[in-house]
C-alpha angles and dihedrals in degrees: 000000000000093000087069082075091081088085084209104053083049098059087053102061088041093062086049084050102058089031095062094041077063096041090054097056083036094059094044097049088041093056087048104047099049079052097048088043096055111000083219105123076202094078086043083058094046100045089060084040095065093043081054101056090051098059097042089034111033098018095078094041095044093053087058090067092034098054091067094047121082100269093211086065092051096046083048096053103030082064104045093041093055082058103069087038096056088048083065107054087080098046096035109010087053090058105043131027094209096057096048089045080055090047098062099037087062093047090045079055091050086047096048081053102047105035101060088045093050085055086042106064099043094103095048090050091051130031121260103271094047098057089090096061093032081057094050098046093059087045086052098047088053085059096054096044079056085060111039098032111040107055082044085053096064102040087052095051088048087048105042095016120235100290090078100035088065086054091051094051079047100066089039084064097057095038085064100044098047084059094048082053085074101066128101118258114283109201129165105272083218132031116220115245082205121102119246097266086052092047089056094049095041091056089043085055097046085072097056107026090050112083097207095048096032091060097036092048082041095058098042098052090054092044096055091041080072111018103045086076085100086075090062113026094032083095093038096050095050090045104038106025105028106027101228107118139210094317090052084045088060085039089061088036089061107037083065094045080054097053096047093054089055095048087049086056090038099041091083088061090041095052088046091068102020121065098237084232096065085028089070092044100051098037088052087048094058084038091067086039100059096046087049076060100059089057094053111046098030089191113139091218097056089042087065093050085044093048097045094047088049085056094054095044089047094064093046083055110038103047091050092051078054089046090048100058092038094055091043099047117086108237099262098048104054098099084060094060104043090051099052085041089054102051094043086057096052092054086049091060092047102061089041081057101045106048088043090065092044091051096033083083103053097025104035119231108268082056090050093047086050088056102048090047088056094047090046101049083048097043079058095035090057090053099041093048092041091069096291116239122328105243113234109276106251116258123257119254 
């Protein structure tokens, strides 16, 4: 936790903090609400759809503007203005589909902003060598939040009802952003000549014409085309194929929070002795290994040792790949990347989704996580056998 001594960077992680615990309950009482209203599991579709639609769609063109802004001022608003907005799901979204289906349209839009400039500034807010474990510790605090704060969000939406949930996710909002409102200004150390469409074009590129990002973002496309089916068939594979119901389903749920919260204490020691470019590939490979496993041997027992060892590994490949496109984009154009990566990776789970429903039916789903398992620990080996991923050039003096 030394890297909690930079006070910014701090404060950073302390606004993440209060506004998840907010996004949880939110999630939860949004999902709820949209069922009670209309007991049509298609509006529930089409209210993640359009969130959706904001982050592949608006992220990468928003982050064009954005990354000319200072970054401390749109972390500050994007936060106070979803406040208002999610106060009004109750009183206007409740009343009128339509409108809820534009609110959160609007607050997907504020997310898409804010997230890939919080992942943005981490490297001007801690020096070089501790972006690894600044990046590990908000990723841990997301897991956390996961832990504490979903299983409480649905007992307090069952206890007080939506409504206040959505107040509370509301104050939460502006607690957050009354403590981002603390950092130093965080301007772009260079403005772009280019005009707004090139800007757009020129972070969409970064991604393929950079070795480094182009093979990390590369990888893990593939990776999550195949190995975000869990998202989908993880429910269908505790009720239908192992009999354990819903309870054994939060059990699974959890085993893999846990163990990402382990492999966000663990992943330090881990970067001391492993190079954080071959970290991310082995850990993705076992990743891929370890979800084969749970195809092939469909024991609950071993899916909660699976589960809990994915959740480990998720966290030793995924905050080195931050780490990567932080440490090969130049500063100002960071927003840029996040969002695009964002947005690529989004796709990428849709389509994992996507296909795992369609095969879950012929194939059954412990064959289909076998073979998204396969597809993931290849997707890793051909990168790691091809020459790996190129480490960031050294600074000159």
């Amino acid at each position: 936790m030394r890297v909690l001594r930079h006070k910014a960077f701090a404060r950073l992680v302390a606004a993440y903090l209060v506004s998840q615990a907010g996004s949880k309950v939110h999630r939860v009482a949004l999902l709820v609400l949209v069922y009670l209203l209309t007991e049509n599991a298609l509006w529930v579709s089409l209210v993640l759809g359009t969130q959706l639609l904001g982050t592949v769609v608006f992220s990468p063109l928003l982050s064009a503007w954005a990354d000319t802004q200072d970054r401390k001022r749109l972390l500050v608003w994007s936060d106070l203005l979803r406040a208002p907005l999610v106060a009004l799901i109750p009183l206007l979204g409740a009343q009128s589909l339509p409108a809820l289906l534009l609110l959160v349209f609007l607050m997907e839009l504020l997310r898409d902003l804010h997230d890939p400039i919080q992942n943005a500034v981490v490297p001007d807010l801690v020096p070089e060598e501790e972006v690894d474990e600044a990046n590990g510790l908000i990723l841990l605090a997301d897991r956390i939040s996961e832990v504490l704060f979903v299983g409480a969000a649905g007992v307090l939406v069952a206890w007080v009802g939506p409504a206040y949930a959505f107040y509370l996710d509301a104050l939460t909002y502006l607690a957050s952003g009354l403590l981002l409102a603390g950092l130093p200004p965080l301007k772009p150390q260079a403005l772009p000549k280019a005009g707004y469409l090139e800007r757009v074009k020129e972070g969409l590129g970064h991604l393929f014409r950079q070795p480094a990002v182009r093979r990390t973002v590369g990888t893990l496309f593939a990776a999550a085309a195949f190995g975000s089916v869990e998202t989908a068939l993880g429910v269908v594979l505790a009720l239908k194929w192992l009999g354990v119901g819903s309870a054994g389903f939060g059990f699974m749920e959890a085993a893999m929070a846990l163990g990402a919260i382990l492999g966000g204490v663990g992943l330090p020691y881990l970067l001391r002795r492993i190079p954080r470019e071959r970290l991310f590939l082995l850990a993705l490979l076992l990743f891929g290994v370890f979800e084969a496993s749970v195809g092939l041997f469909p024991v609950y027992a071993w899916v909660l040792a699976a589960f809990f060892v994915s959740g480990f590994l998720n966290m030793a490949f995924i905050v080195p790949a931050r780490s990567i496109l932080q440490l090969n984009t130049p500063q100002e154009m960071r927003g840029r990347i996040f969002a695009a990566f964002s947005a690529v990776m989004n796709a990428a789970v849709l389509l994992g989704t996507m296909w795992g429903g369609a095969l879950e039916e012929p194939l059954g789903a412990p064959r289909v996580f076998l073979l998204a398992g396969a597809m993931v620990a290849l997707a890793a080996g051909y990168t790691l056998l091809t020459g790996g991923i190129p480490a960031p050039k050294p600074k000159e003096a």
